[in-house]
N, C-alpha and C positions, 0 to 999 in steps of 0.2 A: 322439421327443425329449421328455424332460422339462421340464414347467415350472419355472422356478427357487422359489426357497425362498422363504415367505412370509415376514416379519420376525419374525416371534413362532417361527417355525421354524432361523433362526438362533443358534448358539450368543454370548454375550453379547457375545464380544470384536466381533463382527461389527454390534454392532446401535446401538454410540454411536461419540463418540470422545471423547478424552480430552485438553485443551489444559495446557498451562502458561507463564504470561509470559514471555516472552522479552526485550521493548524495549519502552520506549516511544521514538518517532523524531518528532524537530518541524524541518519543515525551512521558511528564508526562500524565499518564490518573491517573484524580481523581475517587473514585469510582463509579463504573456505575450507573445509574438510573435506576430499573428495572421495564419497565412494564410492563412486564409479559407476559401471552400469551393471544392474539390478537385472532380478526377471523383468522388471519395468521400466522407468525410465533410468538415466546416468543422471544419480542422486549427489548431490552436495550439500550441505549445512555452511549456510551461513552465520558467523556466531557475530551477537552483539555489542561490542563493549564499551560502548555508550552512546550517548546522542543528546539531541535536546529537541521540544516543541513547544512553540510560542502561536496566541492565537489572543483574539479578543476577550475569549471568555474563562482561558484555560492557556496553561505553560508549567514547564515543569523540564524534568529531564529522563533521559532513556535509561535504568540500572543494568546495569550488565547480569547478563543469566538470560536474553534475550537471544532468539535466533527466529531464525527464515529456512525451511527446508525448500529446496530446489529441483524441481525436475525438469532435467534438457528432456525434451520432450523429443523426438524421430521426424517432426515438421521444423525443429528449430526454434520452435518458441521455449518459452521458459515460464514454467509456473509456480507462483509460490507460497506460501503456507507456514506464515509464521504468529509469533506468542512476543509480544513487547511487554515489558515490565515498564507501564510510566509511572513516575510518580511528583505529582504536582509539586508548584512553591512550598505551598505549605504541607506538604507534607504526605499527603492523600495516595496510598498509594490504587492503581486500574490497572487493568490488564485489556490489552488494546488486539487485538487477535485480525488478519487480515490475508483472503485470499488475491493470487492477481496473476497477472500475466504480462507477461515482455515478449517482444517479437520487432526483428530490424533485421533490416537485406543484408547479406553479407559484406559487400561493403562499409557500414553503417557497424556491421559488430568488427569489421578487421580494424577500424580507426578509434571503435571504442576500447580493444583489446590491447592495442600499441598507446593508450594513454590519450589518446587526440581529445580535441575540442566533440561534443558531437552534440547536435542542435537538437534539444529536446524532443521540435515537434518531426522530427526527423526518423522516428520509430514511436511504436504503440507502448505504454508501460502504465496500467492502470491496477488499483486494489480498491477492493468494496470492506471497508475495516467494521468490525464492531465493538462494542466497548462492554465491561466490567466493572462500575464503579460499586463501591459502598455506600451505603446511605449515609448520603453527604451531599454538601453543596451540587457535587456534581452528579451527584444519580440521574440527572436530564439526562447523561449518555447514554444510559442504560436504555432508553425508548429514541436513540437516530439512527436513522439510515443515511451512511455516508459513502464517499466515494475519495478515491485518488487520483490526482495524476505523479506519476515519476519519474526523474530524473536521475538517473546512475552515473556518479560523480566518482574518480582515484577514490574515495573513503569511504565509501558509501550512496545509498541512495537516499536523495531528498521527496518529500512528499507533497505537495498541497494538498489538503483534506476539505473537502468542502461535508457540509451538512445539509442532506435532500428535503428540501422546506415541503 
């Protein structure tokens, strides 16, 4: 058996990737539901109750009926696992579904917790989302591979969404 290819022995296409914006998404989270800790992690629900997302090719807003379930995880990070209802200008409504992860020093979460400023690139907060459209304009969603980075804002968190070209 051969060893696989080293990276410098990979042809280009293979050795980055290549993004382009897609959205950005800021959604209101009412306060969480705590239930606590589980046989598994200490679970919360984050519920939706609205939002909005604008992009080049797509905008619309967030309906409520949307949530994030949450697990504090035993290392401190935070992963999440939610169901967004968007539904474009005109009308369209998608279902945008997205796993991720949050993790920041304690420091970094006591200044996020007391309300502070806290510098995005100051902690990790990414989601790989995927989409649900109807056959419509926008079924191209239905075949991307995308990514987030996020921000946890007093209302919510904000997203940039890029689309993995």
């Amino acid at each position: 058996m051969s060893s696989p290819p080293l990276m410098q022995d990979l042809p280009a296409a293979l050795q980055s990737l290549e993004a382009a914006p897609l959205f950005v998404i800021q959604l209101a989270v009412k306060p969480p539901v705590v239930v606590g800790q589980t046989a598994g992690p200490d679970r919360r629900i984050g519920v939706v109750g609205s939002g909005a997302f604008k992009g080049e090719r797509i905008a619309g807003a967030v309906l409520e009926g949307s949530s994030d379930l949450l697990a504090i995880r035993s290392d401190g990070s935070t992963t999440l696992d939610a169901r967004l209802i968007l539904q474009t200008d005109d009308g369209v409504p998608i279902l945008m579904t997205y796993r991720g992860i949050r993790h920041m020093s304690d420091e970094v979460k006591a200044r996020m917790e007391q309300g502070g400023d806290v510098d995005p690139a100051s902690y990790y907060f990414r989601i790989a989302p995927s989409f649900e459209a109807p056959r419509s304009k926008y079924e191209w969603l239905n075949r991307v591979i995308a990514v987030g980075v996020g921000h946890r804002l007093g209302s919510g968190p904000v997203y940039s969404v890029f689309e993995i070209l």
